[in-house]
Residue frames relative to the residue before (quaternion, step in Angstrom):
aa qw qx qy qz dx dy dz
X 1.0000 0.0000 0.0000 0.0000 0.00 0.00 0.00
X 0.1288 -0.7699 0.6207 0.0734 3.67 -0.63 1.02
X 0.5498 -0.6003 0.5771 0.0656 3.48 -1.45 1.42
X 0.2946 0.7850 -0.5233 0.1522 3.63 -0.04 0.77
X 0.1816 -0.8891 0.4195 0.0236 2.61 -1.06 1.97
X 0.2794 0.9107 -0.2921 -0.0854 3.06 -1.16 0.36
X 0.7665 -0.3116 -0.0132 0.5614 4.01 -0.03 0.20
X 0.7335 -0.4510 0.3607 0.3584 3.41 -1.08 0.05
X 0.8901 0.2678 -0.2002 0.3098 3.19 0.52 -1.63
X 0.7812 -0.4711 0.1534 0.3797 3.45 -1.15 0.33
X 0.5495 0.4145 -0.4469 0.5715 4.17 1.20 -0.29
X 0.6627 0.4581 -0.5128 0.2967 3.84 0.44 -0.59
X 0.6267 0.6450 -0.2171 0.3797 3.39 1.23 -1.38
X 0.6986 0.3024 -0.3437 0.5499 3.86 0.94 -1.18
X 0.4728 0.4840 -0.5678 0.4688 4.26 0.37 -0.11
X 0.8232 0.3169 -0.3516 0.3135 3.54 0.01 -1.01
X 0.5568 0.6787 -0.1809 0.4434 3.15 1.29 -0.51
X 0.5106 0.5050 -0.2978 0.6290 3.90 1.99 -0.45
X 0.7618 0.4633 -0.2605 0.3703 3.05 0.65 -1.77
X 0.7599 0.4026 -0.2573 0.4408 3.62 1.00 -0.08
X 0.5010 0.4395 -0.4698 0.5789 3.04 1.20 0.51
X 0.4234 0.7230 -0.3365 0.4298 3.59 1.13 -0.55
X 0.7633 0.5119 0.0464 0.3915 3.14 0.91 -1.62
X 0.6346 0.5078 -0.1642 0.5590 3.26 1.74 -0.89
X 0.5887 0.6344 -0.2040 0.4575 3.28 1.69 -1.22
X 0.7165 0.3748 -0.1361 0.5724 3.56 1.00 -1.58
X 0.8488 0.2619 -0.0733 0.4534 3.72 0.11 -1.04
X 0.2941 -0.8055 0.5043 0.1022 3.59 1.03 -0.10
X 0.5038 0.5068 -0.5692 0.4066 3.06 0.81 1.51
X 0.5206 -0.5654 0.5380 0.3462 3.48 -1.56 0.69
X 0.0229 -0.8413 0.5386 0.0398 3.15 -2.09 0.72
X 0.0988 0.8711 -0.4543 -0.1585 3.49 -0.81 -0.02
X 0.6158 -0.6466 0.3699 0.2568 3.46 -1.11 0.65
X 0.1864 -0.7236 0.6627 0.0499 3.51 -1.38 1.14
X 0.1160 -0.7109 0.6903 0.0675 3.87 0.29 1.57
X 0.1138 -0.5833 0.8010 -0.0717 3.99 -1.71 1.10
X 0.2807 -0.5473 0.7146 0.3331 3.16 -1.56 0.36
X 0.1462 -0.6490 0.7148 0.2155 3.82 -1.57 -0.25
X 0.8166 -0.4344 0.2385 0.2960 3.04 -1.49 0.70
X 0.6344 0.5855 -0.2025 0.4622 3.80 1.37 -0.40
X 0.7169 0.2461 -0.2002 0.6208 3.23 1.82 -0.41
X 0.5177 0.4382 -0.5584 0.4776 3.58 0.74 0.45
X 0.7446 0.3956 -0.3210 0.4312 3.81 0.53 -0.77
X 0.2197 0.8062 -0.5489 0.0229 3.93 0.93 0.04
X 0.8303 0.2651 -0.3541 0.3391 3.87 0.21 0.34
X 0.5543 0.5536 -0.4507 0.4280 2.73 1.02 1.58
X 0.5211 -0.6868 0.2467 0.4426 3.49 -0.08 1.33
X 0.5015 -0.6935 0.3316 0.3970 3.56 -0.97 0.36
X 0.2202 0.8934 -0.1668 0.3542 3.47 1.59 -0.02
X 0.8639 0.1900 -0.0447 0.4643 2.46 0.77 -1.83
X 0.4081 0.5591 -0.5229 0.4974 4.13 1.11 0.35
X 0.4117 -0.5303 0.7320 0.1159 2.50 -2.28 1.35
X 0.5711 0.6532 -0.3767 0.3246 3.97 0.63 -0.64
X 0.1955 -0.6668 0.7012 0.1595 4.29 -0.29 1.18
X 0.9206 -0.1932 -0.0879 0.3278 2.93 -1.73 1.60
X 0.2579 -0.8066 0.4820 -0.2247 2.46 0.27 2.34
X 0.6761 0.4950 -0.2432 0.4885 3.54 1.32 -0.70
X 0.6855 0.2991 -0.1190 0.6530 3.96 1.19 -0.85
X 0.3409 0.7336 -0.5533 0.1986 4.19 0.55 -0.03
X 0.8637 0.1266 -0.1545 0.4628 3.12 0.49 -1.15
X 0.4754 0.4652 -0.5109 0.5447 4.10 0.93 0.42
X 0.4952 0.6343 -0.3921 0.4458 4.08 0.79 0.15
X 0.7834 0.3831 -0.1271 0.4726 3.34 1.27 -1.66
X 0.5108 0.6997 -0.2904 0.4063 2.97 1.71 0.07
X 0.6962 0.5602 -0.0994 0.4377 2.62 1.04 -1.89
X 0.6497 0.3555 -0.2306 0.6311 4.01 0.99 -1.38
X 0.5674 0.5622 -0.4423 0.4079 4.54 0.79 0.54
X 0.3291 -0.6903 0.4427 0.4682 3.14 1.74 -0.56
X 0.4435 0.7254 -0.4455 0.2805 4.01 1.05 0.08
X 0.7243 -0.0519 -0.0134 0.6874 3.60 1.34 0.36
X 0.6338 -0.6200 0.4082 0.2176 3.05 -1.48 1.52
X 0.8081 0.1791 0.1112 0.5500 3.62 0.30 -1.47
X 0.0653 0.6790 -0.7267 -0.0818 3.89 -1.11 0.15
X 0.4276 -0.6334 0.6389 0.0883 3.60 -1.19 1.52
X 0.0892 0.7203 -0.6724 0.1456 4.01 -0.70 0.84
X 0.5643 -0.5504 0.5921 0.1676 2.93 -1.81 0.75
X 0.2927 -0.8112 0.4483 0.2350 3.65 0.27 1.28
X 0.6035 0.4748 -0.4765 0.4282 3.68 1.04 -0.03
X 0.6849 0.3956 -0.3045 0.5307 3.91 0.61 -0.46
X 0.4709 0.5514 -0.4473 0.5235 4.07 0.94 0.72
X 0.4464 -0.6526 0.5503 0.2683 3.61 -0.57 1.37
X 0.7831 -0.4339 0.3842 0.2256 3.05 -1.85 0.35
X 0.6579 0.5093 -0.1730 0.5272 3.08 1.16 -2.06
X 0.4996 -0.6598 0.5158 0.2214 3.28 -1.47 0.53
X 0.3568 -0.7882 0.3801 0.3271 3.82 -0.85 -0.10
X 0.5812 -0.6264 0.3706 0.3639 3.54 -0.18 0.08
X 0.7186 0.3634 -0.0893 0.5861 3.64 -0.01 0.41
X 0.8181 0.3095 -0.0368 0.4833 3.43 0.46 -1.20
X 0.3081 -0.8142 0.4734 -0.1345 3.42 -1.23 0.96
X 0.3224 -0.7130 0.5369 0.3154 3.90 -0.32 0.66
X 0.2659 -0.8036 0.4996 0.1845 3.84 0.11 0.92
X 0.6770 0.1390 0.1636 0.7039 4.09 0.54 -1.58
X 0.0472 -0.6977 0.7144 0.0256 3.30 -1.55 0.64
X 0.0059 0.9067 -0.4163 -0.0676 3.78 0.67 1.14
X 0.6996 -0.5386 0.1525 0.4440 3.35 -1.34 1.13
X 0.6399 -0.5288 0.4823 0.2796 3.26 -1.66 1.04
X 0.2559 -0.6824 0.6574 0.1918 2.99 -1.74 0.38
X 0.5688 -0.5867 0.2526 0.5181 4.00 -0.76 0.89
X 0.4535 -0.8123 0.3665 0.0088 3.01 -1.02 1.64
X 0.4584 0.7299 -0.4084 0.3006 3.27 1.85 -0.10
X 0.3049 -0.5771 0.6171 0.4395 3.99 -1.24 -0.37
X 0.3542 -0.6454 0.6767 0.0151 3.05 -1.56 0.68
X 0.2678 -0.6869 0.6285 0.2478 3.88 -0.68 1.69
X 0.2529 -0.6585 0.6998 0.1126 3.93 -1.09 0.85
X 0.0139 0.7114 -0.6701 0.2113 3.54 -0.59 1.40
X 0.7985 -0.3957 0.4227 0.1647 3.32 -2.11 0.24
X 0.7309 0.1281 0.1725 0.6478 3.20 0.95 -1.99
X 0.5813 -0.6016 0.4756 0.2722 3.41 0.55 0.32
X 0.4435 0.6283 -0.5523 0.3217 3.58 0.70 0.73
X 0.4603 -0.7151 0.4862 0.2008 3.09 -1.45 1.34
X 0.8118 -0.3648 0.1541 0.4291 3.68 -1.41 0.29
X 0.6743 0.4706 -0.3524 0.4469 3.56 0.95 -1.10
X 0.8721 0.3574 -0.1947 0.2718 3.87 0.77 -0.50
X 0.2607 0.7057 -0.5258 0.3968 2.77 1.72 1.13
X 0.6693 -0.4727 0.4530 0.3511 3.38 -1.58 1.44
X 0.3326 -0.7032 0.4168 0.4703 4.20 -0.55 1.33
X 0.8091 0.3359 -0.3689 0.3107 4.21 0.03 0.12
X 0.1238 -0.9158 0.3603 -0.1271 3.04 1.38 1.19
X 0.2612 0.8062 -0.4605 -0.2641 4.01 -0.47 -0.49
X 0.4042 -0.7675 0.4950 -0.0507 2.35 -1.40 1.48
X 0.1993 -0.8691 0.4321 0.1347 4.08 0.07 1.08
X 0.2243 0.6714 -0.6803 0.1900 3.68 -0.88 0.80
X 0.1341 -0.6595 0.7301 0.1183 3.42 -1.39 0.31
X 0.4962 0.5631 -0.5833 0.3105 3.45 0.68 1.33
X 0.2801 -0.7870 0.3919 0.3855 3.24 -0.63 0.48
X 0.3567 0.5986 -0.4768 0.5358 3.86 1.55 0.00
X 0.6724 0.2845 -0.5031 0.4625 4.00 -0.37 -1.30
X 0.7465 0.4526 -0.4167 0.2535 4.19 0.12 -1.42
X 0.6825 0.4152 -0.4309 0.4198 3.77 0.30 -0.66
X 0.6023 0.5272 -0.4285 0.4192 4.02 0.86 -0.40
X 0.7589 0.3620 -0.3056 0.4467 3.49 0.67 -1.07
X 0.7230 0.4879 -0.3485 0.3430 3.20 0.87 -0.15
X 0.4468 0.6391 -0.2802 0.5599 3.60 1.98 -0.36
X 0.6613 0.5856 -0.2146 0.4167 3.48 1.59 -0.64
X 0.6035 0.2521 0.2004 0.7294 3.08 1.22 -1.99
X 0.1182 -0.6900 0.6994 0.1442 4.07 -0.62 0.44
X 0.8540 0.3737 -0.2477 0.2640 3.07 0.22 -1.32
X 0.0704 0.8465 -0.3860 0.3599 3.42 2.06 0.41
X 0.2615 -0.7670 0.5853 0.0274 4.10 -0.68 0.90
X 0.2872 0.7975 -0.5173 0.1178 4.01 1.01 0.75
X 0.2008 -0.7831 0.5600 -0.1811 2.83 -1.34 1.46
X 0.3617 -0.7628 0.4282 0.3224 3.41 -0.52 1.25
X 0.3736 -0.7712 0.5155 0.0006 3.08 -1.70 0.82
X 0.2157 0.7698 -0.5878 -0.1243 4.29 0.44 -0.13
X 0.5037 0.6580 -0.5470 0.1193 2.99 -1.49 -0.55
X 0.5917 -0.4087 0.4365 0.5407 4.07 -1.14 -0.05
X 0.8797 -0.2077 0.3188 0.2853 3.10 -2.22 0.25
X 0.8174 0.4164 -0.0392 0.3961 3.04 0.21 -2.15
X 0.5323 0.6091 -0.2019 0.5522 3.70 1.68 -0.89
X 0.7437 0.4078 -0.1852 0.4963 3.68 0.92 -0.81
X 0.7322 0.4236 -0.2675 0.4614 3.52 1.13 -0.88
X 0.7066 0.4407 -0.3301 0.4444 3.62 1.32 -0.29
X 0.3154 0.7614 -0.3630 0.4348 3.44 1.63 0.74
X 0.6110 0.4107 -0.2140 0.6420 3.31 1.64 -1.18
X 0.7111 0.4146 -0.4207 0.3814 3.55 0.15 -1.08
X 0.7050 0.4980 -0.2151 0.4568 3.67 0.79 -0.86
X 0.3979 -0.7693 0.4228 0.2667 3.71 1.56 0.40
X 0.1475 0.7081 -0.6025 0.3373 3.60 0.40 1.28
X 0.7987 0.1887 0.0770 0.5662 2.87 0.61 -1.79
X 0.3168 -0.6332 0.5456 0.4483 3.62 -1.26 -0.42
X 0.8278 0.2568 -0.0203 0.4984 3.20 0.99 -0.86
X 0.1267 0.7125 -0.6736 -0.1499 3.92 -0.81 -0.52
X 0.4967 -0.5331 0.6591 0.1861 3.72 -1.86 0.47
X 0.1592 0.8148 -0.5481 0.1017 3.11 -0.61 0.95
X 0.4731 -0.7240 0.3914 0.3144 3.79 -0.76 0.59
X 0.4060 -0.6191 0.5154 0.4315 3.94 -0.38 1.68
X 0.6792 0.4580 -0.4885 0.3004 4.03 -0.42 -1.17
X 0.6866 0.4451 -0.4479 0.3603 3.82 0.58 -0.70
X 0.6457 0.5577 -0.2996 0.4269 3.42 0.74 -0.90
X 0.5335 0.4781 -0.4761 0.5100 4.10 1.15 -0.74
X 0.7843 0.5333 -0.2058 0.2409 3.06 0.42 -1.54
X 0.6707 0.4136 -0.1561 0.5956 3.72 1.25 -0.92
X 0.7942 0.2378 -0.1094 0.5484 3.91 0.91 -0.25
X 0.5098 -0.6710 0.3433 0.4148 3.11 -0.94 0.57
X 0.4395 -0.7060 0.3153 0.4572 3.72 -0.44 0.28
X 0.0668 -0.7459 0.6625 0.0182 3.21 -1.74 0.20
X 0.7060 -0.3970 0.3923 0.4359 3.20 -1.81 0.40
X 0.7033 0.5851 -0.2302 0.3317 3.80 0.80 -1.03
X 0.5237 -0.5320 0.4604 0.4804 3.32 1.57 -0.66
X 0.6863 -0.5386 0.2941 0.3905 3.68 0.83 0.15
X 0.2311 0.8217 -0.4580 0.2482 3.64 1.80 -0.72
X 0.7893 0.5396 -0.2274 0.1848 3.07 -0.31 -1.65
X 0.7832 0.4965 -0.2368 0.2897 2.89 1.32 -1.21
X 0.4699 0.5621 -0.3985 0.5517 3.34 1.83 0.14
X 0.7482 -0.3875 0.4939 0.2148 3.85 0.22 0.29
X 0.6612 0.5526 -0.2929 0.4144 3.69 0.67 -1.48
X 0.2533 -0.6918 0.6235 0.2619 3.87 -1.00 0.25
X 0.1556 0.6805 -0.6488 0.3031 3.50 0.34 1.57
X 0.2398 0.6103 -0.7433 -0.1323 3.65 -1.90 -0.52
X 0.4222 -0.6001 0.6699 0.1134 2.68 -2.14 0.85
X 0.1557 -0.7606 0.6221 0.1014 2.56 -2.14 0.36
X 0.1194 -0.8487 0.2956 0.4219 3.52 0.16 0.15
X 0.6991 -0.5421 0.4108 0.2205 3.10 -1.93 -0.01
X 0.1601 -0.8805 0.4374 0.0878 3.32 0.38 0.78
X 0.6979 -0.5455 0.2741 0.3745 3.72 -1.02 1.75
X 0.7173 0.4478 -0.2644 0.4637 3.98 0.59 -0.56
X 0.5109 0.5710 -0.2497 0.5921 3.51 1.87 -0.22
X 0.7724 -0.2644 0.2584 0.5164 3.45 0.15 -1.73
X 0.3936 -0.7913 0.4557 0.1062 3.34 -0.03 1.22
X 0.3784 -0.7503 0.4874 0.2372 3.70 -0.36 1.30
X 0.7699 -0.3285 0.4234 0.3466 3.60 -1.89 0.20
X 0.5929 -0.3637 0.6052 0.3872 3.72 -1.35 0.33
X 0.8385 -0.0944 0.1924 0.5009 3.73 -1.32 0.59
X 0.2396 0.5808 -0.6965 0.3465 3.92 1.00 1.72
X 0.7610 0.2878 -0.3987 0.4230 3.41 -1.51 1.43
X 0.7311 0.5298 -0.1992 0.3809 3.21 1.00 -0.42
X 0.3445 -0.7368 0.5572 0.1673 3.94 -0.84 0.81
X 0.0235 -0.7426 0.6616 0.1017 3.76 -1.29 0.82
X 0.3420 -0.7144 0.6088 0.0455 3.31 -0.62 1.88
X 0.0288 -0.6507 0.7474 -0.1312 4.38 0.21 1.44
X 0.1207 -0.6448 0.7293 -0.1945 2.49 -2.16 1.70
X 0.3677 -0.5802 0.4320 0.5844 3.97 -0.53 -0.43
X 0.3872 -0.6782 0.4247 0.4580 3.46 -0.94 0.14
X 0.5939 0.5140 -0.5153 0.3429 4.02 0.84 0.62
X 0.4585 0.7395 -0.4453 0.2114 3.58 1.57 0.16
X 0.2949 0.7800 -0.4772 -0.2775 3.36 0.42 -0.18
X 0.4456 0.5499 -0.6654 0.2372 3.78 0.17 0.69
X 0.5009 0.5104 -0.4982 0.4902 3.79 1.23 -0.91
X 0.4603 0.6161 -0.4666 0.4369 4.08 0.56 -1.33
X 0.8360 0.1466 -0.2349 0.4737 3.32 -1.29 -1.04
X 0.6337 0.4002 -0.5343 0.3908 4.03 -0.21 -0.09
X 0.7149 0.3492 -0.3621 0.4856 3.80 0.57 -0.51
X 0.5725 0.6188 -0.4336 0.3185 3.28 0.71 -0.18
X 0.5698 0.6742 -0.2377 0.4053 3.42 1.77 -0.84
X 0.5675 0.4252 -0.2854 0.6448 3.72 1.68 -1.37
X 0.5496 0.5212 -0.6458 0.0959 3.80 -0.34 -0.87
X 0.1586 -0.6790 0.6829 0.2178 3.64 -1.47 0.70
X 0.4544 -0.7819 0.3955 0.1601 3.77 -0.10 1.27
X 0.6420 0.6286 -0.1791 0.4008 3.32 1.61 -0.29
X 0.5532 0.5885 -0.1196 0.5774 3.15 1.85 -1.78
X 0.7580 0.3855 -0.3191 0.4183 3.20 0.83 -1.48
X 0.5812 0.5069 -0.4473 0.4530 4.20 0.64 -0.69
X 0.5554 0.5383 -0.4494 0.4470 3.82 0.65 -0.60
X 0.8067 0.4332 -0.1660 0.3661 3.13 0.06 -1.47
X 0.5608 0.5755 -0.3650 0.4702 3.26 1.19 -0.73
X 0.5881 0.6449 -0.2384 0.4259 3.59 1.24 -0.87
X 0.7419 0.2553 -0.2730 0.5566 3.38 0.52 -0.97
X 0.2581 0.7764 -0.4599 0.3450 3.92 0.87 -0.76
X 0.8939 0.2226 0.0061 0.3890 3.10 0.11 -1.97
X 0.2605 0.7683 -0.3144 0.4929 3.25 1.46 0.01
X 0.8713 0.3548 0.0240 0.3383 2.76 0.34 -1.78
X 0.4334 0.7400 -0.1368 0.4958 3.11 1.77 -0.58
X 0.8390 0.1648 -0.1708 0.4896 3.05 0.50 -1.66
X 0.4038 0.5756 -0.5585 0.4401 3.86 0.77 0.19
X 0.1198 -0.7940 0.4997 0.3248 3.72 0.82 -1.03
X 0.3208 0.8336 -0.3695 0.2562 2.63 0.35 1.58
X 0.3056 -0.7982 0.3784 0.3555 3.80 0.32 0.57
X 0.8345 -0.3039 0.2280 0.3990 3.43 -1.62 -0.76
X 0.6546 0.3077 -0.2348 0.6494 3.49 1.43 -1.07
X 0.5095 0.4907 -0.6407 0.2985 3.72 -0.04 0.80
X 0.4682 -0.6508 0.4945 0.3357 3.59 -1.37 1.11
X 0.2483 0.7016 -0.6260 0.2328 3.46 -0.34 1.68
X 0.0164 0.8364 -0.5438 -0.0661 3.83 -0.33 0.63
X 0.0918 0.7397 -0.6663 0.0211 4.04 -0.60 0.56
X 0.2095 -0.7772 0.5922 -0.0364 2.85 -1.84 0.65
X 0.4431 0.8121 -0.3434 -0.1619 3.68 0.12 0.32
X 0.4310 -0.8279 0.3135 0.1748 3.38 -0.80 -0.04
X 0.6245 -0.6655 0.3384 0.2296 3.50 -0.29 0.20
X 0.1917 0.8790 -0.4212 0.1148 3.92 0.60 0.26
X 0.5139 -0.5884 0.5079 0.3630 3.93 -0.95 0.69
X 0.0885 0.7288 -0.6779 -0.0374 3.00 -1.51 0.91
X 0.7254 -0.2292 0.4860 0.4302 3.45 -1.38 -0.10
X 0.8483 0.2874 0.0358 0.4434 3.54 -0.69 1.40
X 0.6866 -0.4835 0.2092 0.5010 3.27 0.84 -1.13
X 0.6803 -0.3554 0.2092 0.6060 4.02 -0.07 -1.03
X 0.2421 -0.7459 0.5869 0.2013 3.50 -1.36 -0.30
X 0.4926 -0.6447 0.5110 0.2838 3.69 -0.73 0.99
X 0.0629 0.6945 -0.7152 -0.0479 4.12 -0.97 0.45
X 0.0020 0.7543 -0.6410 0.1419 3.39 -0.60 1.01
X 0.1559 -0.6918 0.6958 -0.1139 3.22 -0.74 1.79
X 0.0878 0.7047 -0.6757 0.1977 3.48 -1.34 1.02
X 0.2353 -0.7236 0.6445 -0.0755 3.24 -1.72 1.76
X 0.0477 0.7281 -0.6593 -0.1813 3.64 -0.95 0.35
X 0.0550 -0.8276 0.5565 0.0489 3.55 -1.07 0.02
X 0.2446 -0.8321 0.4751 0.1487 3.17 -1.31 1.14
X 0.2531 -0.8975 0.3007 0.2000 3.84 0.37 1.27
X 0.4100 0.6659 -0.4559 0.4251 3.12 1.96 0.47
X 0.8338 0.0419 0.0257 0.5499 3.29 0.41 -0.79
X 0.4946 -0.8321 0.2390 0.0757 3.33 1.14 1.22
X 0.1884 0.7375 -0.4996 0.4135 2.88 1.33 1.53
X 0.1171 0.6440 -0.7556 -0.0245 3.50 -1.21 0.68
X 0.2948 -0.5827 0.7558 -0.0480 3.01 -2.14 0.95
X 0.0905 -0.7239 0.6828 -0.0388 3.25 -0.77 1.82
X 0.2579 0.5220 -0.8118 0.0449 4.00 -1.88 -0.36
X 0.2342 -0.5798 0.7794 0.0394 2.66 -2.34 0.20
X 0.0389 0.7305 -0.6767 0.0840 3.27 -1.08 0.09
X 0.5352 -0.7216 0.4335 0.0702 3.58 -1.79 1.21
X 0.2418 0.8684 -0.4307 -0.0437 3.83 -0.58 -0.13
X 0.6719 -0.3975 0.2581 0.5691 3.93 -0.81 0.00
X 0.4752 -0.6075 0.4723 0.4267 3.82 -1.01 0.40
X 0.5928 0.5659 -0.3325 0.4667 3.83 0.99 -0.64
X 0.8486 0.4335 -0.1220 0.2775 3.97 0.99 -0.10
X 0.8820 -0.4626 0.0753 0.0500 2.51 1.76 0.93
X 0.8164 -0.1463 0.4917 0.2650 2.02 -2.72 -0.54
X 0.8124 0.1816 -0.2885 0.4731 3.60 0.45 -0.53
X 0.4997 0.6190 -0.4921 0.3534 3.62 0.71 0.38
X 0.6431 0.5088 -0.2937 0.4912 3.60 1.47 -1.00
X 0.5246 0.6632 -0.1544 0.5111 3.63 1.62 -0.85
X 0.7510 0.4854 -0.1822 0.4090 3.16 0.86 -0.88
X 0.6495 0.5584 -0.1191 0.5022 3.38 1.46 -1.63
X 0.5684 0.5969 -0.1428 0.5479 3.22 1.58 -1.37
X 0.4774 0.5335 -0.3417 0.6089 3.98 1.28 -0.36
X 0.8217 0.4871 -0.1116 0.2741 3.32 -0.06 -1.72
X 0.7133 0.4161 -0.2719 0.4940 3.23 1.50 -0.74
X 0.3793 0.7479 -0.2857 0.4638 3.49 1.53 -0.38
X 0.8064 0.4143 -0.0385 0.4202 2.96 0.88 -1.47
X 0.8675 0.0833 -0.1989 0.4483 3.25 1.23 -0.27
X 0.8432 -0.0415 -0.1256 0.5211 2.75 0.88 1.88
X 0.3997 0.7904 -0.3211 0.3354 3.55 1.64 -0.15
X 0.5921 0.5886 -0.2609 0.4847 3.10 1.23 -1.91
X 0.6349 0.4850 -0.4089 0.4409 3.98 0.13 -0.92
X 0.7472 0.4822 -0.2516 0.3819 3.62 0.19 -1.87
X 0.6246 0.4528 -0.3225 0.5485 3.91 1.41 -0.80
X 0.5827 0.4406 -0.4909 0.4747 3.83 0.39 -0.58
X 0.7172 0.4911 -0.3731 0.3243 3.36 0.38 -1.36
X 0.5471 0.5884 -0.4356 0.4058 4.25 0.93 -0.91
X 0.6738 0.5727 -0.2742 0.3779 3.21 0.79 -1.70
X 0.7959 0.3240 -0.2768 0.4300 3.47 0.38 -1.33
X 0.3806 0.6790 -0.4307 0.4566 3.71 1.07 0.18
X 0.7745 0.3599 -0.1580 0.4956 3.11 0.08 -1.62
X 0.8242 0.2246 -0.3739 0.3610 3.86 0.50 -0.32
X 0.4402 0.6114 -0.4751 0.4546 3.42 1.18 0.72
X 0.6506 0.5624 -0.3995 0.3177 3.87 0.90 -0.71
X 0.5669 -0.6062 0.4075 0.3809 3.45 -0.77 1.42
X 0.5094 -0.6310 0.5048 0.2958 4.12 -1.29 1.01
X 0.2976 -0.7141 0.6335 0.0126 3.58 -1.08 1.30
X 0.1096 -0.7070 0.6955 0.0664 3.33 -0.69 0.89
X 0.6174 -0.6319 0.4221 0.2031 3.63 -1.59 0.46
């Protein structure tokens, strides 16, 4: 019987809850869920901005996990710091779900035909400097709360719009042509955002199945989900993301993909930084062997640094230590 741990709310709970049936399917072991809050959901009316604490969403199902108080903990690989942990390992990286964001509107109007002072809710700071590099005159406003808490903001005319990740919505609703909307009832529709629009999270869509790395019964059961593809992508942007040194809430967006080459595949690895002070973003891309990676995200992550990155990163940093100290 594997312990699997994982957030409270209901998209964290049905992902872990696939990924272990996943598990039961491939490896034919039994499971059962350990729902924790972490330090991101006890403090939920406080902007996410404003914490000093790295992986605020998986802190305390981490201290679990490296206590030996559960076998496995199931995490959104976008909301999993950069830094590694000691002890503890990404065991199975199972196939992605489409990783784009999706603008969640009334009528289904897409980014360009929102009204030009529109508001639009996210409490990323990647989705806000894109939509707003898109649309200036664009009213974005942060936004917390669950899925279901954010999308009835629009139906209930708070908002016009909110940003929302497509993989939660497959994953927490049944799917549809609409983005899953429907299945809450709500007279919303989506559309997605498309990578030349808004550029998704580091390893957005994607699940990290963490284990210790001396387990090796938790080992060979993730070894059974791993999708060998998802993971080389993800491994790509991962490192990307790394070397900017940048965590989860830093506006940093990469994509890569997978493409035939001569021989075998080829890594494409698209990647955005952005400065939401003064709404600059800086896009490039660049190509590499599918077997490398770590040094393709590294590499691109060099290049953008170089032509012009270094400014847009001084400029986050000195931002973030100028902003007056927020207590809870």
């Amino acid at each position: 019987m594997l312990r699997i741990a994982t957030r409270r709310s209901a998209l964290a709970r049905a992902q872990s809850h696939q990924t272990g049936q996943l598990l039961a399917a491939r490896a034919g072991t039994e499971f059962t869920l350990v729902a924790m809050a972490t330090t991101g959901d006890l403090q939920s009316d406080r902007a996410i901005g404003e914490f000093d604490v790295k992986g605020l969403f998986v802190d305390t199902i981490r201290a679990a996990l490296r206590a030996g108080d559960v076998d496995l903990a199931i995490h959104s690989y976008k909301d999993l710091p950069s830094d590694p942990v000691a002890g503890l390992v990404i065991g199975a990286v199972p196939e992605r779900e489409d990783p784009r964001d999706l603008l969640v509107t009334r009528d289904g109007r897409g980014l360009a035909a929102l009204a030009a002072t529109a508001t639009v809710g996210t409490s990323s700071e990647r989705r806000r400097v894109q939509l707003l590099r898109a649309r200036p005159s664009l009213q974005v406003l942060a936004v917390r709360g669950n899925l279901d808490t954010r999308l009835r903001k629009v139906a209930d005319g708070e908002y016009d719009a909110v940003v929302v990740a497509f993989a939660g919505l497959r994953r927490l609703y049944v799917p549809e042509a609409d983005g899953g909307v429907g299945a809450l009832g709500l007279p919303l529709k989506a559309v997605p955002l498309e990578a030349g629009e808004v550029l998704s999270a580091p390893a957005q869509g994607a699940l990290a199945v963490e284990c210790r790395q001396q387990d090796e019964v938790a080992l060979a059961a993730c070894a059974q989900i791993d999708h060998d593809a998802t993971h080389r992508t993800v491994r790509a942007e991962r490192a990307f993301l790394r070397r900017l040194g940048g965590g989860c809430l830093a506006p940093v967006g990469a994509l890569a993909t997978l493409s035939p080459a001569q021989g075998g595949q080829r890594l494409e690895l698209l990647g955005m930084l952005g400065d939401p002070g003064r709404r600059r973003v800086l896009r490039m891309s660049d190509t590499g062997p599918e077997d490398q990676p770590e040094a393709l995200g590294a590499s691109l992550a060099d290049q953008m640094v170089a032509a012009g990155g270094a400014e847009l990163l001084d400029a986050i940093t000195a931002a973030r230590a100028s902003a007056p100290e927020t207590h809870p």
